[in-house]
Each structure stands twice: as C-alpha cells, then as structure tokens.
C-alpha positions in Angstrom: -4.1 46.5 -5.4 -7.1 44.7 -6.3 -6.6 40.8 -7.0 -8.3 39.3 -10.4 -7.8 35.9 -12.0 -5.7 38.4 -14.3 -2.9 38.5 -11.7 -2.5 34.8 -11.6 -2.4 34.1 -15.4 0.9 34.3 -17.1 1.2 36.3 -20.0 1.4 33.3 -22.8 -1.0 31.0 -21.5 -2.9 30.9 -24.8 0.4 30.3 -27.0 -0.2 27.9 -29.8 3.1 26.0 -29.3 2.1 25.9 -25.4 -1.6 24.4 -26.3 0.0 21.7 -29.0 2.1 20.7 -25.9 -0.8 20.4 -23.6 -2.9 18.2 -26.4 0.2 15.9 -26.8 1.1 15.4 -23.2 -2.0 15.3 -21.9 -3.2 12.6 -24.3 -0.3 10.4 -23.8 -1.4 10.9 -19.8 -4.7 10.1 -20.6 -3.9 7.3 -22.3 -1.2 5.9 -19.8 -4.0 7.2 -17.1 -6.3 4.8 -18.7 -4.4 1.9 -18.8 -2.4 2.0 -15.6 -6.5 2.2 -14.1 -8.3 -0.5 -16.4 -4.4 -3.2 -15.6 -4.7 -1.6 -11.7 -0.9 -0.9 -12.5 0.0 2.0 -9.4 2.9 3.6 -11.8 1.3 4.0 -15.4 -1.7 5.6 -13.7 0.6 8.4 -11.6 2.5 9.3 -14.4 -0.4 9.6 -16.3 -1.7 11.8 -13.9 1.1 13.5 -14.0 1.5 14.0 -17.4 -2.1 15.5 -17.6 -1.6 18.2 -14.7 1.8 19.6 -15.1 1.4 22.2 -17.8 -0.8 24.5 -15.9 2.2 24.2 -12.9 5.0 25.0 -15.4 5.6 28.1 -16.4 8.2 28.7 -19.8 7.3 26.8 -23.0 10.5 25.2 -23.5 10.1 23.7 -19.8 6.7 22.2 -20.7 8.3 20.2 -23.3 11.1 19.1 -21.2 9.2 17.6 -18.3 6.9 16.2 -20.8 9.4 14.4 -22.5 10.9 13.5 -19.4 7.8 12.0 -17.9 7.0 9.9 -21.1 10.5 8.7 -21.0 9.9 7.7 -17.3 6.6 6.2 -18.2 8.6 4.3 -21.2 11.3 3.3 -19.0 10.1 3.0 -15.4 7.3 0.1 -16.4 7.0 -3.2 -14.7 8.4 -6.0 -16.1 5.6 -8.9 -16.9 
C-alpha cells in the first residue's frame, strides 16, 4: 500500500457547510486570539487558539459545530471578571 496525503484526508473535507463552519469559528478565535494577546489575558488567547485549530482535528460536520459552539460558550462564560 503506498501512502499519499490522499489517505489522510477525509472524504468531505471540501464540504460547503464544513468551510462556513471553519470561517465562523475561526474568526471568532481569531478575534478572541487577538484580544486575549493585545489585554495579555492567558484564557481568551487559548480558546482562541482553540477555536482556530480544532476543525482540521474533528472529523463529522455536525461535531465541528458542536465544539465550536461549545468553545464560544466557554470563551463567553469562562472570562475573568474585571
């Protein structure tokens, strides 16, 4: 069996409704990103991270949109208290 970058792909990567959820999540961890790094606040600035990396780790559509929500509820949440 010969291994391409084929192999590692899934099948939908290129979905529409996967690459609107990628666009939205990663923005709102780029934003959060941003402003965890510019405030030098330790939580916004991991869950932005966060936000921006996990759709190429999660494989079903449905779970993409789960954790995402999840995550920006925990950014929402989970924020220190000024």
């Amino acid at each position: 069996m010969i291994l391409t970058i084929n192999n590692f792909l899934p099948d939908n990567l290129f979905d529409p409704v996967r690459i609107i959820a990628y666009i939205i999540f990663g923005g709102i961890g780029f934003v959060a990103f941003s402003y965890g790094r510019k405030s030098t606040l330790f939580r916004p600035m991991v869950i932005g991270l966060a936000l921006m990396i996990y759709p190429y780790f999660v494989p079903g559509t449905l779970a993409i949109y789960l954790v995402g929500i999840a995550l920006t509820a925990l950014l929402y949440f989970w924020r220190e208290k000024e």
